[in-house]
C-alpha atoms as a printed R data frame, in Angstrom:
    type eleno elety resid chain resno      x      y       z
1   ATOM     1    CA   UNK     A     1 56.190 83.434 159.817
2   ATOM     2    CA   UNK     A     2 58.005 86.636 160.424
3   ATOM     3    CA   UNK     A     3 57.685 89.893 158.019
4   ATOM     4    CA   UNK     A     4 60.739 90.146 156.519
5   ATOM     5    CA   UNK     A     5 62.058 93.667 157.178
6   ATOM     6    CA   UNK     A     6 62.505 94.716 153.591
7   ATOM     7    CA   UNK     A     7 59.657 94.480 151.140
8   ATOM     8    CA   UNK     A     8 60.584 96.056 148.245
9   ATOM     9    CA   UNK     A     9 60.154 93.226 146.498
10  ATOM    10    CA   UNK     A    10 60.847 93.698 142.699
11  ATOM    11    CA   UNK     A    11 64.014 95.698 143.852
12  ATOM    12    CA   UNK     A    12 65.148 93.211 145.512
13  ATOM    13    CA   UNK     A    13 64.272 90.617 142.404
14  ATOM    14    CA   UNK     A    14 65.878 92.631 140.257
15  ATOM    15    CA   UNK     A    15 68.900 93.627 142.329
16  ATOM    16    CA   UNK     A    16 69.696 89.865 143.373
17  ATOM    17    CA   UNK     A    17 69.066 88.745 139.468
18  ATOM    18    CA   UNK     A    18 71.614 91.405 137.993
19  ATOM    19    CA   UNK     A    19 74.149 90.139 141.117
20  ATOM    20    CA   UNK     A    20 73.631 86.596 140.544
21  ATOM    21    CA   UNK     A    21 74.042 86.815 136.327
22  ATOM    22    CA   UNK     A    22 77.358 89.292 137.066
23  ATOM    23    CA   UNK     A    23 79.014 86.636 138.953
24  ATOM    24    CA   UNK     A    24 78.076 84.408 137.101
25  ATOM    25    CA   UNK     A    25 79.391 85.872 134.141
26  ATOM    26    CA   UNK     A    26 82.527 86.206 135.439
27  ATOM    27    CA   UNK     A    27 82.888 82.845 136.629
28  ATOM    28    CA   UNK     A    28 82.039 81.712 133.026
29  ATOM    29    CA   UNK     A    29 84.437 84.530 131.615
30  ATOM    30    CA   UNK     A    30 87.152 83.679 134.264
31  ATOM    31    CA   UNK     A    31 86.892 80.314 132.756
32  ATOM    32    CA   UNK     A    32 87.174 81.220 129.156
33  ATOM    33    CA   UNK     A    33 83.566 79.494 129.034
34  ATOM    34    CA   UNK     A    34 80.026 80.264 127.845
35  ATOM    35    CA   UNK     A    35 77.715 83.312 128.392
36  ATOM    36    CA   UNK     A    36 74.716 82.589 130.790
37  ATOM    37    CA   UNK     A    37 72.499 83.080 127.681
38  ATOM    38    CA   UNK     A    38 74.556 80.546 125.552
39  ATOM    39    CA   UNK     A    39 74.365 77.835 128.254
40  ATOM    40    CA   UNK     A    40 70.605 78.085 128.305
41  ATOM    41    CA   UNK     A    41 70.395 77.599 124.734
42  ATOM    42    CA   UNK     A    42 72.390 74.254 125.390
43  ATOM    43    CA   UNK     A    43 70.095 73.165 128.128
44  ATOM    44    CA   UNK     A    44 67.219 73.598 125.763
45  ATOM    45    CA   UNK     A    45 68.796 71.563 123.204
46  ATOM    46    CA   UNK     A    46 69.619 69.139 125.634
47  ATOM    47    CA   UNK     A    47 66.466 68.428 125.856
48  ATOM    48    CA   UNK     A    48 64.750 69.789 122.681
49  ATOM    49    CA   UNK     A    49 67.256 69.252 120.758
50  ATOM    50    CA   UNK     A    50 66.174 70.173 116.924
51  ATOM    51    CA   UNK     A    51 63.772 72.339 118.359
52  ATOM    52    CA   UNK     A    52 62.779 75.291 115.828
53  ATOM    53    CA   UNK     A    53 64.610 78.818 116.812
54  ATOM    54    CA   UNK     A    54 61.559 80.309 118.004
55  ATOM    55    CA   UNK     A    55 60.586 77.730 120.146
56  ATOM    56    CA   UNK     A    56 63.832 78.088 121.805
57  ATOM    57    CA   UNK     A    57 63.107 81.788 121.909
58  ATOM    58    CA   UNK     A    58 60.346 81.568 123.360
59  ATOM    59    CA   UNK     A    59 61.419 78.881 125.918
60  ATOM    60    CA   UNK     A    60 64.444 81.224 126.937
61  ATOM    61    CA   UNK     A    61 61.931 84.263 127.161
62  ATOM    62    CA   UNK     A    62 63.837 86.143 124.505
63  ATOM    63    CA   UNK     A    63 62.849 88.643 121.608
64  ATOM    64    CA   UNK     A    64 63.260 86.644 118.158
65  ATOM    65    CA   UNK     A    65 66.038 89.168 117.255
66  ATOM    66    CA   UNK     A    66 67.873 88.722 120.394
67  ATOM    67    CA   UNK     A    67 67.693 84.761 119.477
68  ATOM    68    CA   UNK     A    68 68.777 85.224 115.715
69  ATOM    69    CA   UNK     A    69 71.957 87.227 117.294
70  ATOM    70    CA   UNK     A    70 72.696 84.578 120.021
71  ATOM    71    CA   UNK     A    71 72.143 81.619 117.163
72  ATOM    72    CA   UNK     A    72 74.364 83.302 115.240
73  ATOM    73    CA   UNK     A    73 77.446 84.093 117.891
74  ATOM    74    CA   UNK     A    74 76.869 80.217 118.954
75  ATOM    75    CA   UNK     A    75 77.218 78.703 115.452
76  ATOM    76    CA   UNK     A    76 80.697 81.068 114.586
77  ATOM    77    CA   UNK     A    77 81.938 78.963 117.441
78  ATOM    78    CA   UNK     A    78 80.069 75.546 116.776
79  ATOM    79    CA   UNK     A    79 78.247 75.319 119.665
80  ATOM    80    CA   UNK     A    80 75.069 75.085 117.156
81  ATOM    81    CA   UNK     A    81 74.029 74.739 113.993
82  ATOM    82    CA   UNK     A    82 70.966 75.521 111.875
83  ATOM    83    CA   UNK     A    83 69.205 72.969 109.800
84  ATOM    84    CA   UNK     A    84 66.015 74.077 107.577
85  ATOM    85    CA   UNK     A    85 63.214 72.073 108.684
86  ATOM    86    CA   UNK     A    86 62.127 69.246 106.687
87  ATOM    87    CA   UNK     A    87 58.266 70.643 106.511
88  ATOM    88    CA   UNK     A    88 58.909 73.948 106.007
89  ATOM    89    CA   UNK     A    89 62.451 74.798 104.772
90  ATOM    90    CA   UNK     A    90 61.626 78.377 105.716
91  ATOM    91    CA   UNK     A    91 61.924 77.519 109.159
92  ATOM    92    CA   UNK     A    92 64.839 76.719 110.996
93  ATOM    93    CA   UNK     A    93 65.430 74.080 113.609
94  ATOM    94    CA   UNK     A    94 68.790 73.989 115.903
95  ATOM    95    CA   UNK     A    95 71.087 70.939 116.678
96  ATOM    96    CA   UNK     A    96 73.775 70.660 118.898
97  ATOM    97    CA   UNK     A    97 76.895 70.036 117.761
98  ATOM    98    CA   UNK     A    98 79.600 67.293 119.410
99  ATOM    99    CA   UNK     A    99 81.340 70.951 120.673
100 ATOM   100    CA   UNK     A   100 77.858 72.513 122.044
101 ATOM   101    CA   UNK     A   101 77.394 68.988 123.533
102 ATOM   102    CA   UNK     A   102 80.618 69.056 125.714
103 ATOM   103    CA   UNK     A   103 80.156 72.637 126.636
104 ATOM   104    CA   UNK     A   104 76.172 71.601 127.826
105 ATOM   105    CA   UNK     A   105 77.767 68.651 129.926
106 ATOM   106    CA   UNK     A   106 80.839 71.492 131.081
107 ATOM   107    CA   UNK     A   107 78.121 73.992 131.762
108 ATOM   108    CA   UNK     A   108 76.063 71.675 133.638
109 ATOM   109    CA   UNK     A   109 78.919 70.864 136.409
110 ATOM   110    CA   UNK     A   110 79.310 74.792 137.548
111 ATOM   111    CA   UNK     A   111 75.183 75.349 137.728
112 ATOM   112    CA   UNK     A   112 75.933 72.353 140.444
113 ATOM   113    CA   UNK     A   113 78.095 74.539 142.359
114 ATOM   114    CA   UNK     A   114 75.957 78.191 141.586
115 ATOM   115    CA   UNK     A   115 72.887 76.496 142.983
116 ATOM   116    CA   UNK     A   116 74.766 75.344 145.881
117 ATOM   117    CA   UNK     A   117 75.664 78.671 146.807
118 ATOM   118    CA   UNK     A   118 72.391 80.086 145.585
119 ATOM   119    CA   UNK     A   119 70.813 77.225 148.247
120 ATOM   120    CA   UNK     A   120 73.408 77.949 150.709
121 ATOM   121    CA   UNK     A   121 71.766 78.501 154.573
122 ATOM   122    CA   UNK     A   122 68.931 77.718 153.822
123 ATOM   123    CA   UNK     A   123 66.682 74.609 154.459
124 ATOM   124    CA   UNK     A   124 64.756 72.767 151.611
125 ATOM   125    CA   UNK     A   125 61.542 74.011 153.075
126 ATOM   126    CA   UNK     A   126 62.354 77.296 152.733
127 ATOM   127    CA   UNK     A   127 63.938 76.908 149.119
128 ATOM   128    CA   UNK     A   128 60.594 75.244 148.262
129 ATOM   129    CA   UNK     A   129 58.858 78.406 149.027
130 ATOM   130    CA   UNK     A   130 61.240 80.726 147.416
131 ATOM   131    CA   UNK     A   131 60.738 78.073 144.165
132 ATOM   132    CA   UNK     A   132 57.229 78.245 144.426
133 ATOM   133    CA   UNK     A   133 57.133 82.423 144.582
134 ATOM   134    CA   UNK     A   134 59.491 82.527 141.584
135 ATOM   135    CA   UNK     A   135 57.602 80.146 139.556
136 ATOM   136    CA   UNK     A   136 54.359 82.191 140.327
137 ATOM   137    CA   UNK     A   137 55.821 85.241 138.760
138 ATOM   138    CA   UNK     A   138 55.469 83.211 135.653
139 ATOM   139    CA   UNK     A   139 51.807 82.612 135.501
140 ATOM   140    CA   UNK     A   140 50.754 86.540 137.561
141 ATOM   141    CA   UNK     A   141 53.012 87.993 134.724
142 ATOM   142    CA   UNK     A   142 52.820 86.607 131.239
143 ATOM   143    CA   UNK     A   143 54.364 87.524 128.443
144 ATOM   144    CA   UNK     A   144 53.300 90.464 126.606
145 ATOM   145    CA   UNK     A   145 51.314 93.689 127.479
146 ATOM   146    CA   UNK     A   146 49.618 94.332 130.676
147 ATOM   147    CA   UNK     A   147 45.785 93.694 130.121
């Protein structure tokens, strides 16, 4: 395999990230739709869906405060709404509602057409390794302070 002829690496992470979440912003703002952050909090829900806040936090990768501000932007809208768990009413679970439900299933149909274009010229073999790389960073960098 060739050396690619740049390696700066985390510039380029962060570089392509912040150009990939503009556009996509845009695209979502162009559409009078969802924030990138919002749809992930559908996606979770999707799946998790009653899921406490801070497990959705922590899925998402974001401070608790950050989630308590997104929560509360998403449930002025309806997207989502906060239940006090059964066990503990101190604790607060999320729900989609039928709204946040349409805009998951709305949501889902442009991440189609983003990973197209994020897959675009490129064969599966070599998505597989850029996948593979990216999920890495996960497990070389956990959460929390350098040790």
């Amino acid at each position: 395999m060739s050396v690619p002829p740049d390696r700066r690496l985390v510039f380029l992470l962060n570089a392509g990230n912040r150009r990939v979440q503009r556009w996509i912003e845009a695209a979502m703002a162009a559409k009078g739709g969802l924030t990138a952050a919002q749809s992930g909090v559908l996606f979770f829900l999707g799946q998790r869906d009653g899921a406490l806040i801070g497990e959705a936090a922590e899925a998402l990768d974001l401070a608790p405060s950050a989630m308590t501000g997104l929560v509360d932007r998403m449930t002025r809208v309806d997207l989502v709404e906060r239940r006090a768990d059964p066990a503990d009413g101190r604790a607060m679970r999320l729900y989609l509602t039928d709204k946040g439900r349409q805009a998951r299933e709305y949501a889902k149909g442009g991440l189609d057409s983003i990973n197209t274009n994020l897959t675009d010229g490129f064969s599966d073999d070599e998505i597989a390794v850029v996948a593979r790389w990216l999920m890495s960073l996960q497990t070389k960098f956990p959460k929390g302070e350098p040790a």
